[in-house]
C-alpha positions in Angstrom: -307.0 -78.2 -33.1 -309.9 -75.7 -33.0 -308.1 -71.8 -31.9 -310.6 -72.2 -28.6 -309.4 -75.7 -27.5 -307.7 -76.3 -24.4 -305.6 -79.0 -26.3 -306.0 -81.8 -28.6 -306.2 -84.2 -26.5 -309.6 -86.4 -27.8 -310.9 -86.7 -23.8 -310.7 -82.9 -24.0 -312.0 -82.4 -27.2 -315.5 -84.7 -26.4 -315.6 -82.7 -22.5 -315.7 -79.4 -24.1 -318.7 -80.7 -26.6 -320.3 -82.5 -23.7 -318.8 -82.0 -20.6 -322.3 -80.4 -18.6 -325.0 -82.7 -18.9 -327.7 -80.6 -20.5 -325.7 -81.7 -24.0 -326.0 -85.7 -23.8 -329.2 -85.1 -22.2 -330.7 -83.7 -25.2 -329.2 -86.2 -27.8 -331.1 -88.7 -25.4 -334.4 -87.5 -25.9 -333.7 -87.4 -29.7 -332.6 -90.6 -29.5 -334.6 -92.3 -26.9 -337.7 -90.2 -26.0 -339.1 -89.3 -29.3 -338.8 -85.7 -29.1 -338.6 -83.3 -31.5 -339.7 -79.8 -30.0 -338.2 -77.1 -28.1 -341.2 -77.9 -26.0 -340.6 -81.4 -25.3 -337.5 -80.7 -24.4 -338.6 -78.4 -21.5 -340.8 -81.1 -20.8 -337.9 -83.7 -19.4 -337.9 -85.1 -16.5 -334.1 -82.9 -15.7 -336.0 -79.4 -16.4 -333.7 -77.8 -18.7 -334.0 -74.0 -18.7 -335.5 -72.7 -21.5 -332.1 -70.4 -22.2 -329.9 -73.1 -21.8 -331.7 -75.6 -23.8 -331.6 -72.7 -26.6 -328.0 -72.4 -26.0 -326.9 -76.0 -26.3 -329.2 -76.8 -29.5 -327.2 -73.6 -31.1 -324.1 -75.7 -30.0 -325.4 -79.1 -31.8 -326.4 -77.3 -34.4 -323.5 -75.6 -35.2 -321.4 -79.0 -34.2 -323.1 -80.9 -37.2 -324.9 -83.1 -34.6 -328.4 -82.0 -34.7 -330.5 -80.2 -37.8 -333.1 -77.8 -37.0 -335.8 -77.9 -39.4 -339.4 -76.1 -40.3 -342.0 -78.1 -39.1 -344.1 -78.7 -41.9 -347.2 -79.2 -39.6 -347.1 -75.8 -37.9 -344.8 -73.4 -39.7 -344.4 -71.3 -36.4 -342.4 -74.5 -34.8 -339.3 -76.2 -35.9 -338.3 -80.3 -35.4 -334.9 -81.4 -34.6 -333.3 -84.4 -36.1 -330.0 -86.3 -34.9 -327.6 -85.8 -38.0 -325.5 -89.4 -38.9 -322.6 -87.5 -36.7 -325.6 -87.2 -34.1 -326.2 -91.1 -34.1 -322.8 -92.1 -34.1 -323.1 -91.1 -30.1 -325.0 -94.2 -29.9 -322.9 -96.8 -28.4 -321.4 -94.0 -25.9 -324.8 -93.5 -24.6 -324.9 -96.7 -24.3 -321.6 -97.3 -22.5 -322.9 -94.7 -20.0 -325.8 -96.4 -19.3 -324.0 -99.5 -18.7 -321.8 -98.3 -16.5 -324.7 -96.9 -14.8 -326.6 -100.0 -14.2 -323.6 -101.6 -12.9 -322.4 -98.9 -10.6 -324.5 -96.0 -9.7 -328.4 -96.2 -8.4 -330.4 -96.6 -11.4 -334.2 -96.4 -10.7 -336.1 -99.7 -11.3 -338.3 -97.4 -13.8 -335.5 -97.6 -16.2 -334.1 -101.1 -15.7 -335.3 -103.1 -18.5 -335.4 -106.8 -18.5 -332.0 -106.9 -20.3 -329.3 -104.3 -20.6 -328.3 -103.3 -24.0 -324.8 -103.6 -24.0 -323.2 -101.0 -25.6 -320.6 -103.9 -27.6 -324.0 -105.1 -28.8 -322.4 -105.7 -32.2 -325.7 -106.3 -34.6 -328.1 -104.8 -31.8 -326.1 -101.7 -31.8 -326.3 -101.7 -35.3 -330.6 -102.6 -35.0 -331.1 -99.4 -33.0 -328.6 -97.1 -35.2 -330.4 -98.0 -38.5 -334.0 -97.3 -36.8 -332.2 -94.1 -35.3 -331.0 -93.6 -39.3 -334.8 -94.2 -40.2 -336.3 -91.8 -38.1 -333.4 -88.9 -38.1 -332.3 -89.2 -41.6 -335.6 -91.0 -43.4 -337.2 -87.3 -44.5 -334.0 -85.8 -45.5 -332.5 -88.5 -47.3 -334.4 -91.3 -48.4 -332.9 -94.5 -48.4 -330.3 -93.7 -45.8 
C-alpha cells in the first residue's frame, strides 16, 4: 500500500487514480478519439482546463498509463500514447459504457447499432490488439 493511500482496498486504490472524471476521460480520447495532443485534448467535447488537463497527464504519466513522447513532426509538441497498463482499462471503459446505455441517458449520437459488450471475449481482444497497434506499434514493434 502506497504511504498516501487511504487503504488497500482495490475499489480505493482505482477511486484515487480515477475517481474525478477528467482521468478516464482522457484515456477515452486516447483510446477512442484518436488524439494525441495537449491540444486535442482541450478540444473535447467536456472542456478540460488546460491546468487540469496538465495535471492529470503528469498523474498517467507518472502511473505507467500513458507515455509522453517528442513529436517527431514538430519538435516543439509532444504525442501521448496509452502504455499496455493504459490499454488494459479497456474492458472497464467498456463496462461503463454498458452500464450507461442501459441506465443513464445516452445521446442517440453515441448509440451505435450494437453495443460492444464489455465480456466481448475475442471483440475485446479485436479492439485491444488495434489499441496495441496504434499505442505500442512505434515503440515496440511487433507488440
Amino acid at each position: 500500500m502506497s504511504k498516501h493511500s487511504k487503504s488497500g482496498c482495490p475499489v480505493n486504490l482505482g477511486l484515487e487514480l480515477f475517481g474525478d472524471p477528467w482521468t478516464l476521460l482522457i484515456v477515452r480520447d486516447l483510446m477512442f478519439g484518436g488524439k494525441r495532443h495537449f491540444r486535442d485534448f482541450l478540444e473535447s467535447e467536456e472542456h478540460i482546463s488546460s491546468n487540469i488537463l496538465t495535471d492529470r497527464l503528469r498523474l498517467l504519466t507518472a502511473q505507467g498509463i500513458v507515455t509522453r513522447t517528442e513529436d517527431p513532426g514538430h519538435t516543439q509538441r509532444v504525442l501521448y500514447h496509452l502504455t499496455e497498463k493504459g490499454i488494459a482499462l479497456l474492458p472497464i471503459l467498456m463496462q461503463i459504457s454498458e452500464w450507461s446505455y442501459r441506465y443513464a441517458p445516452v445521446d442517440e449520437k453515441y448509440r451505435p447499432a450494437a453495443v460492444p459488450r464489455a465480456d466481448g471475449g475475442a471483440d475485446t481482444e479485436a479492439m485491444m490488439a488495434t489499441l496495441r497497434a496504434q499505442h505500442l506499434g512505434e515503440q515496440h514493434p511487433g507488440a
